[in-house]
PDB file of N, H, CA, C and O in Angstrom:
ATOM      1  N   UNK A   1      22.104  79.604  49.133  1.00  0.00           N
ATOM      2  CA  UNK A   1      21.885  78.335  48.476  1.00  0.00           C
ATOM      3  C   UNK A   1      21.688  78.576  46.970  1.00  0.00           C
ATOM      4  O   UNK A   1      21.027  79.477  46.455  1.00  0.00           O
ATOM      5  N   UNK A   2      22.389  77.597  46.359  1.00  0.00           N
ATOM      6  H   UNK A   2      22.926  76.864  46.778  1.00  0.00           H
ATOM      7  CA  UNK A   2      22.095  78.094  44.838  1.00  0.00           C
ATOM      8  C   UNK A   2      21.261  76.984  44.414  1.00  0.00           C
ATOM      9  O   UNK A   2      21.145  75.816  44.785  1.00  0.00           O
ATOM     10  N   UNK A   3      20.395  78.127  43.006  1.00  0.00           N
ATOM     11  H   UNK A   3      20.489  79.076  42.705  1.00  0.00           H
ATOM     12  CA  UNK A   3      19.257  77.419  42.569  1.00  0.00           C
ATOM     13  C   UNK A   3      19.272  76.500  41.511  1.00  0.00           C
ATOM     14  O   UNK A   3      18.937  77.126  40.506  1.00  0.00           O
ATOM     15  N   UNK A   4      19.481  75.395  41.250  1.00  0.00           N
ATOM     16  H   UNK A   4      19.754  74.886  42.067  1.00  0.00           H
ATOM     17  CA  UNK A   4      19.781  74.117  40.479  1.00  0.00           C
ATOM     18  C   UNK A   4      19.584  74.242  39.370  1.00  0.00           C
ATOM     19  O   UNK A   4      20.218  73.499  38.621  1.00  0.00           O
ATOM     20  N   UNK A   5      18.565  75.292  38.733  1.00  0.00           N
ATOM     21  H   UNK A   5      18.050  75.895  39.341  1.00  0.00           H
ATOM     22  CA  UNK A   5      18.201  75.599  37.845  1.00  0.00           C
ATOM     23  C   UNK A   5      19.172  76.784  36.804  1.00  0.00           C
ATOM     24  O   UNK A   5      18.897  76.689  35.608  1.00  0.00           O
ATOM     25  N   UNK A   6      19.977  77.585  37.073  1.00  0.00           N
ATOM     26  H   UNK A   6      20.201  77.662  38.045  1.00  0.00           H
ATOM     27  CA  UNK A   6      20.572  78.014  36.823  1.00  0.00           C
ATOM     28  C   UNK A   6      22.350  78.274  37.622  1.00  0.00           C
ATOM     29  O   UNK A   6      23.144  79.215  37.621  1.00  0.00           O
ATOM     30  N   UNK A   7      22.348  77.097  38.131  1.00  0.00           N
ATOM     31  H   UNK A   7      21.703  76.333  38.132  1.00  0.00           H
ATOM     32  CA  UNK A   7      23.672  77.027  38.399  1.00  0.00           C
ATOM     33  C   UNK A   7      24.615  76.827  37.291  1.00  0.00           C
ATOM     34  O   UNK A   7      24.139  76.304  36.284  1.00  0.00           O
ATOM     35  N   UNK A   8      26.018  77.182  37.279  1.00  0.00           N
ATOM     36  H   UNK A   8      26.404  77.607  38.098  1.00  0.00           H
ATOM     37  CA  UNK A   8      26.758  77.520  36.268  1.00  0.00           C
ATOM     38  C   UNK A   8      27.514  75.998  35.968  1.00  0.00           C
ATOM     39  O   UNK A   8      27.983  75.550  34.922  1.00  0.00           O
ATOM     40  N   UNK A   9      27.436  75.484  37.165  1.00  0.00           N
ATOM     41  H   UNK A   9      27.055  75.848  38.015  1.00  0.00           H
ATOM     42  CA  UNK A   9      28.362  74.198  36.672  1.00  0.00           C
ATOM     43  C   UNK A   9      27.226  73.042  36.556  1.00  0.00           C
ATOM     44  O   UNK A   9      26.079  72.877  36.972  1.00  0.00           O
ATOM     45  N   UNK A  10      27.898  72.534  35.991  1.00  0.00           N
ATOM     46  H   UNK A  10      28.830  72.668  35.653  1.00  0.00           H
ATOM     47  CA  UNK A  10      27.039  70.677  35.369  1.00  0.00           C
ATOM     48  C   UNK A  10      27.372  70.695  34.329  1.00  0.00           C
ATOM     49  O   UNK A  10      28.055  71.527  33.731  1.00  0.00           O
ATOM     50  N   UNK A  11      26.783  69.497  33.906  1.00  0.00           N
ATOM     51  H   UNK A  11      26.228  68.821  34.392  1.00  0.00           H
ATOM     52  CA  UNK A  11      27.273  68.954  32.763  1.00  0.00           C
ATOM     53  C   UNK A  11      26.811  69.709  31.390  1.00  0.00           C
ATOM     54  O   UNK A  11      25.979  70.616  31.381  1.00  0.00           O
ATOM     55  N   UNK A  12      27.394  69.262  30.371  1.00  0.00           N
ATOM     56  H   UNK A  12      28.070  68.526  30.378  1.00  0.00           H
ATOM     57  CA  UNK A  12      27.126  69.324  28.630  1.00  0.00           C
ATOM     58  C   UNK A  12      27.060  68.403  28.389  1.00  0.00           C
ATOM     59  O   UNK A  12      27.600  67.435  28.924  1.00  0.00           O
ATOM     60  N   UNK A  13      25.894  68.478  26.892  1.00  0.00           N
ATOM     61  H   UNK A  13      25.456  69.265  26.458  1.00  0.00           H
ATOM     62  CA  UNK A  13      25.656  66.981  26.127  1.00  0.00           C
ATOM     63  C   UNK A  13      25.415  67.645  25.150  1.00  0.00           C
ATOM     64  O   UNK A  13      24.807  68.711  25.054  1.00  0.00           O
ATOM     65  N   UNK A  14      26.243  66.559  23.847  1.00  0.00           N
ATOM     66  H   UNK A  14      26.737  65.693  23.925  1.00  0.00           H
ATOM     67  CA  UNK A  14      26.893  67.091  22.209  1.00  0.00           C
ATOM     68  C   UNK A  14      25.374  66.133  22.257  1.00  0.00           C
ATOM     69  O   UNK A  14      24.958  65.231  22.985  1.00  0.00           O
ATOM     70  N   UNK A  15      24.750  67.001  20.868  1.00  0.00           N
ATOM     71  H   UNK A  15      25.088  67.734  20.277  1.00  0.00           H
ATOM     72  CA  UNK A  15      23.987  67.030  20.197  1.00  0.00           C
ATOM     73  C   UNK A  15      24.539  66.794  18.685  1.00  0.00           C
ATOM     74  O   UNK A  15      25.399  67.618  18.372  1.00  0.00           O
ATOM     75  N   UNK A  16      24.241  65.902  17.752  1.00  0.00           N
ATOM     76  H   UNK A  16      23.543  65.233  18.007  1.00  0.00           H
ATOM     77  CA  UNK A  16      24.291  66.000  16.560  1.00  0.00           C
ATOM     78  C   UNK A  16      23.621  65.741  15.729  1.00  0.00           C
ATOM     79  O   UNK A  16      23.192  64.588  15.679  1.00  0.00           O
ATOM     80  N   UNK A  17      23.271  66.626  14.797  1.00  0.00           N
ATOM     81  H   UNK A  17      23.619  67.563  14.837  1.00  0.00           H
ATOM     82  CA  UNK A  17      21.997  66.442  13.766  1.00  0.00           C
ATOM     83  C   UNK A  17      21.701  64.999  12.898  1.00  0.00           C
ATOM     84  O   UNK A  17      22.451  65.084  11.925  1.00  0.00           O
ATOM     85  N   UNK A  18      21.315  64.342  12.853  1.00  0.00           N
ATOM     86  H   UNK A  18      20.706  64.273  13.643  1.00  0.00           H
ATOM     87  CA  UNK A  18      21.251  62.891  12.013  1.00  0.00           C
ATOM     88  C   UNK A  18      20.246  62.602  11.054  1.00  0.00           C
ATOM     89  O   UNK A  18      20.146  61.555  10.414  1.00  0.00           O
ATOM     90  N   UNK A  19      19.210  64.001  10.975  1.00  0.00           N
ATOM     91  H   UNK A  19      19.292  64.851  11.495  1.00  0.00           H
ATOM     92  CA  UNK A  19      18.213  63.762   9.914  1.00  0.00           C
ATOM     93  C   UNK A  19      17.528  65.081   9.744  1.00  0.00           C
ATOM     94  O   UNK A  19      17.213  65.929  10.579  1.00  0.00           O
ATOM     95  N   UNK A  20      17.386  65.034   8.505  1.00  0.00           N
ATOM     96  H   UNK A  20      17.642  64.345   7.827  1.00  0.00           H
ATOM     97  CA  UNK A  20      16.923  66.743   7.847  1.00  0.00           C
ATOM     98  C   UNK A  20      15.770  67.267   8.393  1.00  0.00           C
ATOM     99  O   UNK A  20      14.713  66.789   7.980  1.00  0.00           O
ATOM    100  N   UNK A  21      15.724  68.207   9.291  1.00  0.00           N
ATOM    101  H   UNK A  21      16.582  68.595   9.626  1.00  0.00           H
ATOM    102  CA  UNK A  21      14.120  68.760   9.360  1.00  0.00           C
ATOM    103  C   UNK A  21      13.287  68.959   8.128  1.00  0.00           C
ATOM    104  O   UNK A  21      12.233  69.574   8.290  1.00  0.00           O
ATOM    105  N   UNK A  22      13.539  68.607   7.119  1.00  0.00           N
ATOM    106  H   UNK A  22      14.396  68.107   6.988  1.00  0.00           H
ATOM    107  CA  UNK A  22      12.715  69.043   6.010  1.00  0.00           C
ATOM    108  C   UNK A  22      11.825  67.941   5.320  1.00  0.00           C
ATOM    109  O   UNK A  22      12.122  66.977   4.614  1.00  0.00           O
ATOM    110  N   UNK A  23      10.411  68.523   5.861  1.00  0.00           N
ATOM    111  H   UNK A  23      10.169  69.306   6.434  1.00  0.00           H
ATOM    112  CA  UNK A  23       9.221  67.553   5.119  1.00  0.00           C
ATOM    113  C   UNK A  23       8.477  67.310   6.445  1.00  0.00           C
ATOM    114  O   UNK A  23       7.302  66.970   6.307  1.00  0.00           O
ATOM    115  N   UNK A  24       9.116  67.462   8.182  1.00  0.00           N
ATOM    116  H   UNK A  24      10.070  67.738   8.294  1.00  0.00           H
ATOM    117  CA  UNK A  24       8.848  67.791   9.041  1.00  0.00           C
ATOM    118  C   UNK A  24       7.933  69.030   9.501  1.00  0.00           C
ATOM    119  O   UNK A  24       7.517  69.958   8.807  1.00  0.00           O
ATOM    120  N   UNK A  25       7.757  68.803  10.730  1.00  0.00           N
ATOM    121  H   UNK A  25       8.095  68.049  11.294  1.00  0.00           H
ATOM    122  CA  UNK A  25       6.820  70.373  11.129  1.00  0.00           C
ATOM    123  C   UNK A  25       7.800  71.607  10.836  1.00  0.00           C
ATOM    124  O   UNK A  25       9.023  71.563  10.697  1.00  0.00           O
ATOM    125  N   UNK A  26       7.215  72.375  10.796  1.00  0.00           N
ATOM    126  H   UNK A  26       6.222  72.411  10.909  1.00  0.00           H
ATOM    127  CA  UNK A  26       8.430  73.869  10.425  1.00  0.00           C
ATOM    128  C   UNK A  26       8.673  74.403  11.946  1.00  0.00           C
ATOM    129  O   UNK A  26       9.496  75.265  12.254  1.00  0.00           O
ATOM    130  N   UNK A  27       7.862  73.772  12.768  1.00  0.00           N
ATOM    131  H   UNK A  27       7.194  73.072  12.518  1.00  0.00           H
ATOM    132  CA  UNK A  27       7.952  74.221  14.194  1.00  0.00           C
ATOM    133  C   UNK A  27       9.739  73.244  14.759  1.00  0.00           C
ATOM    134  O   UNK A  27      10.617  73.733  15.470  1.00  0.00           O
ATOM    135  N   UNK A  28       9.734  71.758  14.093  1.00  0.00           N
ATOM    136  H   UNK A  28       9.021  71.360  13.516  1.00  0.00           H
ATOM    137  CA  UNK A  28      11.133  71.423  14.525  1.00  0.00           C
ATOM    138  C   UNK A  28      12.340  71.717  13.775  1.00  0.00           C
ATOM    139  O   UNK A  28      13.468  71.282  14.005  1.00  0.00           O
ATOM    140  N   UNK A  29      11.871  72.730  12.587  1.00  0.00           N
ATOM    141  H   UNK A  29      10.955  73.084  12.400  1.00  0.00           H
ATOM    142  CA  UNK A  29      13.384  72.507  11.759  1.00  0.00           C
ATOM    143  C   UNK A  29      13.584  74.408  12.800  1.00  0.00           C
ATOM    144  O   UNK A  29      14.679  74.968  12.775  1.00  0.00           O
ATOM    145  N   UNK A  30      12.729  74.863  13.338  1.00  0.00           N
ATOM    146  H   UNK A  30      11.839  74.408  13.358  1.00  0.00           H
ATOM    147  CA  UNK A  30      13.066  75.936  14.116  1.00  0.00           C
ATOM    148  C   UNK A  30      13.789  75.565  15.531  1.00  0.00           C
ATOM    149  O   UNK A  30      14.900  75.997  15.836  1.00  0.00           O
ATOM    150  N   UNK A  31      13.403  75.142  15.935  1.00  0.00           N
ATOM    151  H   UNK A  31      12.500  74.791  15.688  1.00  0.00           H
ATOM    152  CA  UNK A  31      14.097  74.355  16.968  1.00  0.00           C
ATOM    153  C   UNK A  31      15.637  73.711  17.256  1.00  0.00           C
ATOM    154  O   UNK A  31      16.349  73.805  18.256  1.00  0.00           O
ATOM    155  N   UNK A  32      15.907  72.846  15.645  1.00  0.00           N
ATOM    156  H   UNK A  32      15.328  72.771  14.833  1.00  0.00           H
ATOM    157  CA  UNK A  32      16.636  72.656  15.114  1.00  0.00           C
ATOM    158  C   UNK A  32      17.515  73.920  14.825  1.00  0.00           C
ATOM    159  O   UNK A  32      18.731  73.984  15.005  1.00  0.00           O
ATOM    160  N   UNK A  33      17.161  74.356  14.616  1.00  0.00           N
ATOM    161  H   UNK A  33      16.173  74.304  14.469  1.00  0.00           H
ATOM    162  CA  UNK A  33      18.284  76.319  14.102  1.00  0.00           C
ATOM    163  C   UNK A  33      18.585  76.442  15.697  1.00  0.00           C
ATOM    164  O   UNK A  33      19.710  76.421  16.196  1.00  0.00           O
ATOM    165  N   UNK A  34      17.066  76.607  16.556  1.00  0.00           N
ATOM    166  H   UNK A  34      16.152  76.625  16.150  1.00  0.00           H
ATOM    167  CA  UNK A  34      18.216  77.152  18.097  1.00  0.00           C
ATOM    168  C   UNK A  34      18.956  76.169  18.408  1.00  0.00           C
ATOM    169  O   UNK A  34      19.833  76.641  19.132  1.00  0.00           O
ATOM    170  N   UNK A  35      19.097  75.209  18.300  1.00  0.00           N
ATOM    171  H   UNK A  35      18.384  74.826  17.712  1.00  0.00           H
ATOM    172  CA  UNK A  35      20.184  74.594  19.065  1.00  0.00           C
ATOM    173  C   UNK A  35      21.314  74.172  18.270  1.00  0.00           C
ATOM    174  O   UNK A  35      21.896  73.088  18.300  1.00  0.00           O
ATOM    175  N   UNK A  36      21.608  75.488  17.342  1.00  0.00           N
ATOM    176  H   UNK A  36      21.136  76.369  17.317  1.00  0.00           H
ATOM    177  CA  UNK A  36      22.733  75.797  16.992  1.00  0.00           C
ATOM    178  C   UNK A  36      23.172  74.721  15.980  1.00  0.00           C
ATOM    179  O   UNK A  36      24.337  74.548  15.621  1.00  0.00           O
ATOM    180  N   UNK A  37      22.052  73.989  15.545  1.00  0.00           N
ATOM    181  H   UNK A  37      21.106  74.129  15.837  1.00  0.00           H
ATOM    182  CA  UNK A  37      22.458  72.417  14.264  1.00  0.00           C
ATOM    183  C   UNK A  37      22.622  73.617  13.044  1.00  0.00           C
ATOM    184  O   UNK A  37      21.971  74.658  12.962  1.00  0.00           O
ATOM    185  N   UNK A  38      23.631  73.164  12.188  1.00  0.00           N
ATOM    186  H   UNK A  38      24.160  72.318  12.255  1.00  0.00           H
ATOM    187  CA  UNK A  38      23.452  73.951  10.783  1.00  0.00           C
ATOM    188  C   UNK A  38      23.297  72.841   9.430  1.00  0.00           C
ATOM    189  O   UNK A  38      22.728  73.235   8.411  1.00  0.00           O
ATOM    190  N   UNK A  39      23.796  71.573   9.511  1.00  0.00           N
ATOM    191  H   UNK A  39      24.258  71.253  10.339  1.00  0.00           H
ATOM    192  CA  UNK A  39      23.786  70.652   8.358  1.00  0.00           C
ATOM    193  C   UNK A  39      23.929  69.034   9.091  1.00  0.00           C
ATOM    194  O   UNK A  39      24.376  68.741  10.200  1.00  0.00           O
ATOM    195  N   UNK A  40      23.557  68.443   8.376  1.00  0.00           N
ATOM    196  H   UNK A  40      23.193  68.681   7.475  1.00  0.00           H
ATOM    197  CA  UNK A  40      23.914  66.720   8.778  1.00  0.00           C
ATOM    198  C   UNK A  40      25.143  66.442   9.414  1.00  0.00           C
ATOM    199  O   UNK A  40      26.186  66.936   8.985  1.00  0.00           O
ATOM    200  N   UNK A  41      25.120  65.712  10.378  1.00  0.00           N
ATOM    201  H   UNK A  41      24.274  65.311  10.726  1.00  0.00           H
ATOM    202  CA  UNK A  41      26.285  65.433  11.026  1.00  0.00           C
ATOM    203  C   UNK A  41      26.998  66.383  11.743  1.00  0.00           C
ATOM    204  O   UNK A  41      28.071  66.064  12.257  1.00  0.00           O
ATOM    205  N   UNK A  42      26.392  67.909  11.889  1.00  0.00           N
ATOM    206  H   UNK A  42      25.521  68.168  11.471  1.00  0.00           H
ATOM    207  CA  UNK A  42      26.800  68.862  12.654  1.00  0.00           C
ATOM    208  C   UNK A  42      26.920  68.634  14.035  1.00  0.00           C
ATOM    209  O   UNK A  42      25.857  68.143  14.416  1.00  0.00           O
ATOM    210  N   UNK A  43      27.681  68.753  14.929  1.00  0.00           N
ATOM    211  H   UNK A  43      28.545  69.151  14.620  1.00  0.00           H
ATOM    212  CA  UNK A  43      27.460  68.527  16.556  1.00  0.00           C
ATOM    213  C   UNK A  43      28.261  69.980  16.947  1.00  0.00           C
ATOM    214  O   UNK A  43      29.237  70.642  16.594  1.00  0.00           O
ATOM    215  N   UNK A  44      27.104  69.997  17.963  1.00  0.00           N
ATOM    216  H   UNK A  44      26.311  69.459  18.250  1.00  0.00           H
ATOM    217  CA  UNK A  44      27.327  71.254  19.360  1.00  0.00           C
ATOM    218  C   UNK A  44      26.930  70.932  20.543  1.00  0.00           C
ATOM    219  O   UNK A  44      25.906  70.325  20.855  1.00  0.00           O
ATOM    220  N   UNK A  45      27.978  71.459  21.383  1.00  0.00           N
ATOM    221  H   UNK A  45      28.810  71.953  21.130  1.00  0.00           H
ATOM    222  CA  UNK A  45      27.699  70.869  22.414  1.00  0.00           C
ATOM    223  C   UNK A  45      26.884  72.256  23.500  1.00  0.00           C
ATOM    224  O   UNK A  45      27.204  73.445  23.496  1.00  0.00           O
ATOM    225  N   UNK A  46      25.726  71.551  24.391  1.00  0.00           N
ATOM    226  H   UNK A  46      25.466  70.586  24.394  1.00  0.00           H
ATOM    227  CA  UNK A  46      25.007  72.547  25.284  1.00  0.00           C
ATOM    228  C   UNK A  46      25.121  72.156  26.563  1.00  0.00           C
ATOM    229  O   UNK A  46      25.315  71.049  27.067  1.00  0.00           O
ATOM    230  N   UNK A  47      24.896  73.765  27.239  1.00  0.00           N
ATOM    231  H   UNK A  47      24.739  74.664  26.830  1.00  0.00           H
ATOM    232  CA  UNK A  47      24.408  73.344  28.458  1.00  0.00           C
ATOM    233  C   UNK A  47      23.529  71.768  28.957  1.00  0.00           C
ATOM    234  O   UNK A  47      23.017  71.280  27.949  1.00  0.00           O
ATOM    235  N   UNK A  48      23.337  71.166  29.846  1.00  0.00           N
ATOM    236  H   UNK A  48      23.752  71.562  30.665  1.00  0.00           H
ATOM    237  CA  UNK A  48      22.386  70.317  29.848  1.00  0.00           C
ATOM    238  C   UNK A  48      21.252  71.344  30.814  1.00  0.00           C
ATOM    239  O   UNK A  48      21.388  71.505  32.026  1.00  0.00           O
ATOM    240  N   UNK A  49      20.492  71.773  30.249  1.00  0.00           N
ATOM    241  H   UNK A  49      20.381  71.642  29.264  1.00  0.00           H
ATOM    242  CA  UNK A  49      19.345  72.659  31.572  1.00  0.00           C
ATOM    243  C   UNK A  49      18.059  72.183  30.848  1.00  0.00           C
ATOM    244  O   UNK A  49      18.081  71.959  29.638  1.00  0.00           O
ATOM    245  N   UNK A  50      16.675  71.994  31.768  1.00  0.00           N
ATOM    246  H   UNK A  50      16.656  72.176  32.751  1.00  0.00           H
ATOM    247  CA  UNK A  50      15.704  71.408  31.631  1.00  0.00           C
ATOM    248  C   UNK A  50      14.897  72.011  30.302  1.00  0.00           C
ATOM    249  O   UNK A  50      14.173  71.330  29.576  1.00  0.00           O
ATOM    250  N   UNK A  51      15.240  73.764  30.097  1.00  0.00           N
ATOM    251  H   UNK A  51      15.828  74.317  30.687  1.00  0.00           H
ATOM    252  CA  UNK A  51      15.108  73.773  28.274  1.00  0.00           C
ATOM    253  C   UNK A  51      15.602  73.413  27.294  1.00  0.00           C
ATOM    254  O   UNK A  51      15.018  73.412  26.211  1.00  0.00           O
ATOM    255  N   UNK A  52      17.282  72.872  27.556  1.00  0.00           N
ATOM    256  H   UNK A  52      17.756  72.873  28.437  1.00  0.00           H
ATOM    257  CA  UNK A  52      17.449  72.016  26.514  1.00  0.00           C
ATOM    258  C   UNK A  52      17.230  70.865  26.250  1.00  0.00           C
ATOM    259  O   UNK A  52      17.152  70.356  25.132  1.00  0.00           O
ATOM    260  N   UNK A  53      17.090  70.263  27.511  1.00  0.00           N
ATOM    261  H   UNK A  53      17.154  70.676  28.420  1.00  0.00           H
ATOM    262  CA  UNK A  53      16.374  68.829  27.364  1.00  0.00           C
ATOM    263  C   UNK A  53      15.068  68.660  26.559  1.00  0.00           C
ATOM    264  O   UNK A  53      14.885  67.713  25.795  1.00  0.00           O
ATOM    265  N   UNK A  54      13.968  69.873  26.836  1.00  0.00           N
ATOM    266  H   UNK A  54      14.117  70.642  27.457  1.00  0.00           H
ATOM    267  CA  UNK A  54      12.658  69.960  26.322  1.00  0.00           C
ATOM    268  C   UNK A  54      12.839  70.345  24.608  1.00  0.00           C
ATOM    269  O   UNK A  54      12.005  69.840  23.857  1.00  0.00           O
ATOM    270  N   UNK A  55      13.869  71.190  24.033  1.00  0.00           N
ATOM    271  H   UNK A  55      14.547  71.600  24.644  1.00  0.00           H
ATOM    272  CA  UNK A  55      14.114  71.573  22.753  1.00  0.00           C
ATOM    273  C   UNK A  55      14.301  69.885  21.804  1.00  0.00           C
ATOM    274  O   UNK A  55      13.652  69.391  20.882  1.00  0.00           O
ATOM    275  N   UNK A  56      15.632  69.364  22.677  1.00  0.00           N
ATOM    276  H   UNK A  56      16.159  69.766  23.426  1.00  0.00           H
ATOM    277  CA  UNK A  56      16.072  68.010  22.336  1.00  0.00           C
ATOM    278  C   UNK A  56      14.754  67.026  22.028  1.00  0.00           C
ATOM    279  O   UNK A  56      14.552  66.528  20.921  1.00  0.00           O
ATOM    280  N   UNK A  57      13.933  66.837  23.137  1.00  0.00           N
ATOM    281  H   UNK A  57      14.098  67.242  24.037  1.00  0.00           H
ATOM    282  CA  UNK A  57      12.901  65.906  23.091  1.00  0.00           C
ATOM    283  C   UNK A  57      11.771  66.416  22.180  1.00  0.00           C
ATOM    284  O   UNK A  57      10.961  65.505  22.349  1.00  0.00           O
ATOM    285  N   UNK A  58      11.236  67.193  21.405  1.00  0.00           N
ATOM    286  H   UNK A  58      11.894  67.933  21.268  1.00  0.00           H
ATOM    287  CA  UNK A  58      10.766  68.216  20.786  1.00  0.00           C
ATOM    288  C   UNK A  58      11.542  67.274  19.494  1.00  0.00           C
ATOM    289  O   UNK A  58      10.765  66.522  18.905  1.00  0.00           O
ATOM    290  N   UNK A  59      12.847  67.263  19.066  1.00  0.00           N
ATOM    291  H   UNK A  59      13.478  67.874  19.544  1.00  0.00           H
ATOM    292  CA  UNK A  59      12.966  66.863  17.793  1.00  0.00           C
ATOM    293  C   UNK A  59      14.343  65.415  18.084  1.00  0.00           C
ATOM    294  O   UNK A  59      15.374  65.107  17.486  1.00  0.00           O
ATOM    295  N   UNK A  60      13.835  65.034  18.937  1.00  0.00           N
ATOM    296  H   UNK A  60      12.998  65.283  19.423  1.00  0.00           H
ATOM    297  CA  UNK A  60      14.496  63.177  19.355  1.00  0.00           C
ATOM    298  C   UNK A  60      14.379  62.405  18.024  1.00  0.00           C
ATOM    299  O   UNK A  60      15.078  61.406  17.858  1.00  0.00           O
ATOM    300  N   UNK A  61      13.549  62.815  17.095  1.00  0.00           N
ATOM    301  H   UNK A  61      12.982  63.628  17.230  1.00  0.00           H
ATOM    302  CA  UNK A  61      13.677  61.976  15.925  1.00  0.00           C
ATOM    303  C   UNK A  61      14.680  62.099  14.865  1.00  0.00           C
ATOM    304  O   UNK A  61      14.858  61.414  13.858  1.00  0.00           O
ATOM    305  N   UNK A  62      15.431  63.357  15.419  1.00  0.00           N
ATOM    306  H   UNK A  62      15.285  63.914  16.236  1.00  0.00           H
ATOM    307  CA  UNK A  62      16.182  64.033  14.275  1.00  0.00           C
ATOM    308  C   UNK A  62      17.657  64.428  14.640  1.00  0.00           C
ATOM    309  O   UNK A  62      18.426  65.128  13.981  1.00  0.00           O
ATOM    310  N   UNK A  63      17.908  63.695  16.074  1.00  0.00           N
ATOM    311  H   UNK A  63      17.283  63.126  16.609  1.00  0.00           H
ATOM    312  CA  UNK A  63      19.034  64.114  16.954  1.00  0.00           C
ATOM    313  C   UNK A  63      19.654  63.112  17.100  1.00  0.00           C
ATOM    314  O   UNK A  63      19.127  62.158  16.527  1.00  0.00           O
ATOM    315  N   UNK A  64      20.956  62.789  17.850  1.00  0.00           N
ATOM    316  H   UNK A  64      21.384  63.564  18.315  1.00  0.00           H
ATOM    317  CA  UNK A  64      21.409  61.768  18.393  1.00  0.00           C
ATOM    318  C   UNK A  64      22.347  62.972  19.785  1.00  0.00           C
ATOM    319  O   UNK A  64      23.041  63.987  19.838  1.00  0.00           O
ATOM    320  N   UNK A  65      21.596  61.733  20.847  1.00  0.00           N
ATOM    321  H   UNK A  65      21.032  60.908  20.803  1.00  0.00           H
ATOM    322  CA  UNK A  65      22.870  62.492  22.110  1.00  0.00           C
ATOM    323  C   UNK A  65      23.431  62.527  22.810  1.00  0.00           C
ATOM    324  O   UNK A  65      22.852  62.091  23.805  1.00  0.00           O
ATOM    325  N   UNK A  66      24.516  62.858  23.037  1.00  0.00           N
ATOM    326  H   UNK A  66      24.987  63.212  22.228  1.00  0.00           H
ATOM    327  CA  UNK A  66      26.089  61.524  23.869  1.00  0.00           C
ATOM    328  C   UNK A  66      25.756  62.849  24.880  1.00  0.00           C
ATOM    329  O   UNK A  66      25.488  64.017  24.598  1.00  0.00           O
ATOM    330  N   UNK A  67      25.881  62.202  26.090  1.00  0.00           N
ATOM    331  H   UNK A  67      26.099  61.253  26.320  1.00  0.00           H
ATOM    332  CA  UNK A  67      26.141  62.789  27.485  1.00  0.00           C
ATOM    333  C   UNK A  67      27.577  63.043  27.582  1.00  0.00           C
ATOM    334  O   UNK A  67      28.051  63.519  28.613  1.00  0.00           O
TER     335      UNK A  67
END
């Protein structure tokens, strides 16, 4: 039985940056770096797994994110 948690298939959801971590905690413009944002309007797309959801919600003020 495979474990849901690290199964290989499911979905991705594009992430794109929509507002500067800067003037923010330094804890979300780090956050912001792992999930691979580099400038405004940047999008990458991730795994969807329950740490990226938690990274995402962590800086929801500064993201926008299409399933």
């Amino acid at each position: 039985m495979a474990n849901h948690r690290t199964d290989t298939k499911g979905g991705t959801v594009k992430v794109t940056l929509t507002k500067s971590p800067t003037g923010f905690n330094r804890n979300q413009g780090t956050v912001v770096k792992a999930l691979g944002l580099r400038r405004i309007r940047h999008s990458v797309e991730l795994k969807d797994t329950p740490a990226t959801r938690g990274m995402i919600h962590k800086v929801r003020h500064l993201v926008e994110v299409t399933e």
